[in-house]
C-alpha positions as MATLAB code, in Angstrom:
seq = 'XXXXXXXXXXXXXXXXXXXXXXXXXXXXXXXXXXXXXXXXXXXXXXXXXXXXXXXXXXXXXXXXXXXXXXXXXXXXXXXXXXXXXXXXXXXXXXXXXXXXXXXXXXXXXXXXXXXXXXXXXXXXXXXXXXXXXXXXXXXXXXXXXXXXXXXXXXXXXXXXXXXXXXXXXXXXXXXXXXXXXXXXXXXXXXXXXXXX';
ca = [
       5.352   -8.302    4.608;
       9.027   -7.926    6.616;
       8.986  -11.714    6.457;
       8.460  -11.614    2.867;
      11.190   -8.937    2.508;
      13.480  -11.199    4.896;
      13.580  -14.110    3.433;
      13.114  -13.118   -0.205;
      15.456  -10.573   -0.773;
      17.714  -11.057    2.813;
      16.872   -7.152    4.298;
      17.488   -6.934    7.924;
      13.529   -5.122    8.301;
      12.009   -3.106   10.390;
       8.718   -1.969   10.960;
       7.072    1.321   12.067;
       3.392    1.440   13.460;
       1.416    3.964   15.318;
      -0.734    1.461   17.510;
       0.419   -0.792   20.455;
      -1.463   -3.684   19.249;
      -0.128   -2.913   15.872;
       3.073   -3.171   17.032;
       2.351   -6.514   18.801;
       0.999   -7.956   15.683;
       3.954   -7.300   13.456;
       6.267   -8.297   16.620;
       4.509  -11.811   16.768;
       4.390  -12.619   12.458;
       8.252  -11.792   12.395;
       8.871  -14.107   15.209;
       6.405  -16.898   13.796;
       8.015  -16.711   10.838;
      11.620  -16.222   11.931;
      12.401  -13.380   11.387;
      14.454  -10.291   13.388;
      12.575   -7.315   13.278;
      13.280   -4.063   14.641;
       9.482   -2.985   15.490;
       8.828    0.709   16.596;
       5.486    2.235   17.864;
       6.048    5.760   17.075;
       3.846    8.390   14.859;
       5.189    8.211   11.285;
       5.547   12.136   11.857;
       7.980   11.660   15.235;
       9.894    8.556   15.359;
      13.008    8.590   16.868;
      16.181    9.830   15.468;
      18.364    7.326   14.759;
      15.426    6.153   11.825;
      15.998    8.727   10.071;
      18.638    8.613    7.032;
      18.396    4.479    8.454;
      17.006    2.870    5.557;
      18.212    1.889    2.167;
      14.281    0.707    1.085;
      11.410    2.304    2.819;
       7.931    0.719    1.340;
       4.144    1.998    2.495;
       1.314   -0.280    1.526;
      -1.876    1.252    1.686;
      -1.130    4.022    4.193;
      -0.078    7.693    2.264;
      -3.796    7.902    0.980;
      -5.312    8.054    4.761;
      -3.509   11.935    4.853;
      -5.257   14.580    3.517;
      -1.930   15.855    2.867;
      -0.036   13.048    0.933;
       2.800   14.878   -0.221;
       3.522   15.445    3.054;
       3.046   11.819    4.074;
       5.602   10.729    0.904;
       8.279   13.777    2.603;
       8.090   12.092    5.525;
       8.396    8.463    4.503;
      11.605   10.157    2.345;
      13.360   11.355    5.408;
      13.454    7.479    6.404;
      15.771    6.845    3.593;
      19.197    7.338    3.270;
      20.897    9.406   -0.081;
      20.206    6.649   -2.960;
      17.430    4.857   -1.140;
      14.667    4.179   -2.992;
      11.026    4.258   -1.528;
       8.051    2.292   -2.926;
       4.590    3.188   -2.395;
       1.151    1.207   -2.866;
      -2.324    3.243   -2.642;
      -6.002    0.891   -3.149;
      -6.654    2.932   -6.880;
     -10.199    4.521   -5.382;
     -10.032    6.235   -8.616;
     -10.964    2.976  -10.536;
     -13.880    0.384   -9.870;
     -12.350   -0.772   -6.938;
     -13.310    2.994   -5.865;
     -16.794    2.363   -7.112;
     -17.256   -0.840   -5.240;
     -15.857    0.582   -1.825;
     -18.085    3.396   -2.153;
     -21.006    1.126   -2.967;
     -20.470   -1.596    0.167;
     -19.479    1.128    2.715;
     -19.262    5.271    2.377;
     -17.762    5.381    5.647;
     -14.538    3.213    4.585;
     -14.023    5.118    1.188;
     -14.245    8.279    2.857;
     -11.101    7.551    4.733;
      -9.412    7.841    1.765;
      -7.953   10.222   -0.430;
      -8.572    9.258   -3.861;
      -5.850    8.837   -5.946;
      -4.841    7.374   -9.415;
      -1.144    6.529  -10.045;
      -0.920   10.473  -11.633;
      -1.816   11.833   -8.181;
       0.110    9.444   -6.524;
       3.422   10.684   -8.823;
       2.224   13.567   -8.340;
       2.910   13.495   -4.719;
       5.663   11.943   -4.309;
       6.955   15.112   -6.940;
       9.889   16.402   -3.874;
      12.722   17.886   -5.243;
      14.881   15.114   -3.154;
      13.110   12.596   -4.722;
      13.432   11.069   -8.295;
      10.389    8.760   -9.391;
      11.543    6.446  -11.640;
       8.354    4.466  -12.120;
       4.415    5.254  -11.586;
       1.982    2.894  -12.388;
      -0.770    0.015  -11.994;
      -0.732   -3.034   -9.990;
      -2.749   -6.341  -11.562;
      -5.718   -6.303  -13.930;
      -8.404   -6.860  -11.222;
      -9.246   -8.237   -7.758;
     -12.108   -6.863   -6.265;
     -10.910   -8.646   -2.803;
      -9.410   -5.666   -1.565;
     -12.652   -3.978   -1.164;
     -13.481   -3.610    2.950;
     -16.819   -4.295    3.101;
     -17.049   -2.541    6.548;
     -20.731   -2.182    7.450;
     -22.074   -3.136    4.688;
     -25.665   -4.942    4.696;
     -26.423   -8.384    3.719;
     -27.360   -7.266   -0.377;
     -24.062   -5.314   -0.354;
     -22.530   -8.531    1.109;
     -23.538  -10.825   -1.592;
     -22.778   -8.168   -3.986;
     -19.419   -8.292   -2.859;
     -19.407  -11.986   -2.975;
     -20.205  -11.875   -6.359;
     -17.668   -9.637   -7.531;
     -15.051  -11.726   -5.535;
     -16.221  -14.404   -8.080;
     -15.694  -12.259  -11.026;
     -11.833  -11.903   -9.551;
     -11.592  -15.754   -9.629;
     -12.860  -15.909  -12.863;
     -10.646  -13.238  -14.026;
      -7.812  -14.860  -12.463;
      -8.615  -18.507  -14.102;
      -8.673  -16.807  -17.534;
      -5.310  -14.925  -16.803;
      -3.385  -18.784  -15.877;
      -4.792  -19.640  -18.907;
      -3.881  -16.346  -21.570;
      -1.278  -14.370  -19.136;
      -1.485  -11.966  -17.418;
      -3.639   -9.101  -18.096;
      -2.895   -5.351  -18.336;
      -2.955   -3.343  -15.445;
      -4.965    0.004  -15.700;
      -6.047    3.214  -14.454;
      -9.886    1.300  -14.586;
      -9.651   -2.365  -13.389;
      -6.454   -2.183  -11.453;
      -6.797   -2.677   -7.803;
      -3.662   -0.724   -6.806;
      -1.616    1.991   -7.857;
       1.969    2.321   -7.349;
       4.958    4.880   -7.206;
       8.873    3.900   -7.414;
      10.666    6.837   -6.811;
      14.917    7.257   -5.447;
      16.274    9.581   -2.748;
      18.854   12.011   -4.254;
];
């Protein structure tokens, strides 16, 4: 995603990951894809100073709802951000049927989540140095995002299947528009919210 944010929008990026290899990854798409990156391997918890109060946008895609604690995941992504920097957050909705399926093709996967609808993701992100302006759903349905981990060969084809159902889905949305996102179908919920 920072070459996405690079070249779409022109943000100098930089990214922030735990792991070494991690790290090497991100390090090796920016530079495929031209683009400078500033690429830390820190703990989200103890990165170096001079992050913090850095960034105008801080964004987290799929990573607050691995903390049992995910307001204090969302403080900590805050304290990134300088005053009037907004922050945007993306959980998998394990609340919905997306929830259902992970559960289904692997336990093991869905229990390293916290589940969370966009309420409890608001609901977290409820600091009193933070303003959400916008909570919400993210796309009608894609049942790609589902890990299928271990999951046996039945639980594979299952998964197949329901991958169909997203293409089919997705033919019938070029044709009608797109669909409404919701708390049921949705495969991602989202929080906007602005450092005061």
């Amino acid at each position: 995603m920072l070459p996405y944010f690079h070249k779409k929008f022109g943000f100098e990026v930089a990214g922030l990951d735990y792991s070494e290899q991690g790290c090497a990854l991100a390090t090796q798409i920016c530079l495929q894809n031209g683009c400078k990156a500033q690429i830390v391997c820190a703990d989200l918890f103890s990165a170096p100073p001079e992050m913090r109060q850095a960034f105008d946008v801080v964004v987290s895609f799929g990573l607050a709802e691995h903390f049992a604690d995910t307001a204090g995941c969302i403080r900590a992504f805050s304290s990134y951000l300088r005053n009037g920097g907004m922050m945007i957050t993306t959980v998998p909705n394990m609340a919905g049927l997306v929830g259902k399926l992970q559960k289904f093709a692997d336990r093991h996967v869905f229990d390293t989540h916290v589940v969370l609808d966009a309420e409890g993701l608001c609901a977290a992100h409820a600091d009193p140095s933070l303003t959400v302006l916008e909570c919400g759903y993210l796309s009608f349905l894609n049942f790609g995002v589902v890990n299928p981990g271990r999951a046996s060969i039945a639980k594979r084809l299952v998964l197949t299947l329901s991958r169909g159902i997203t293409g089919v889905c997705w033919a019938v949305e070029s044709m009608v528009g797109s669909l409404r996102a919701n708390k049921i179908t949705s495969p991602y919920a989202y929080c906007v919210a602005r450092k005061s």
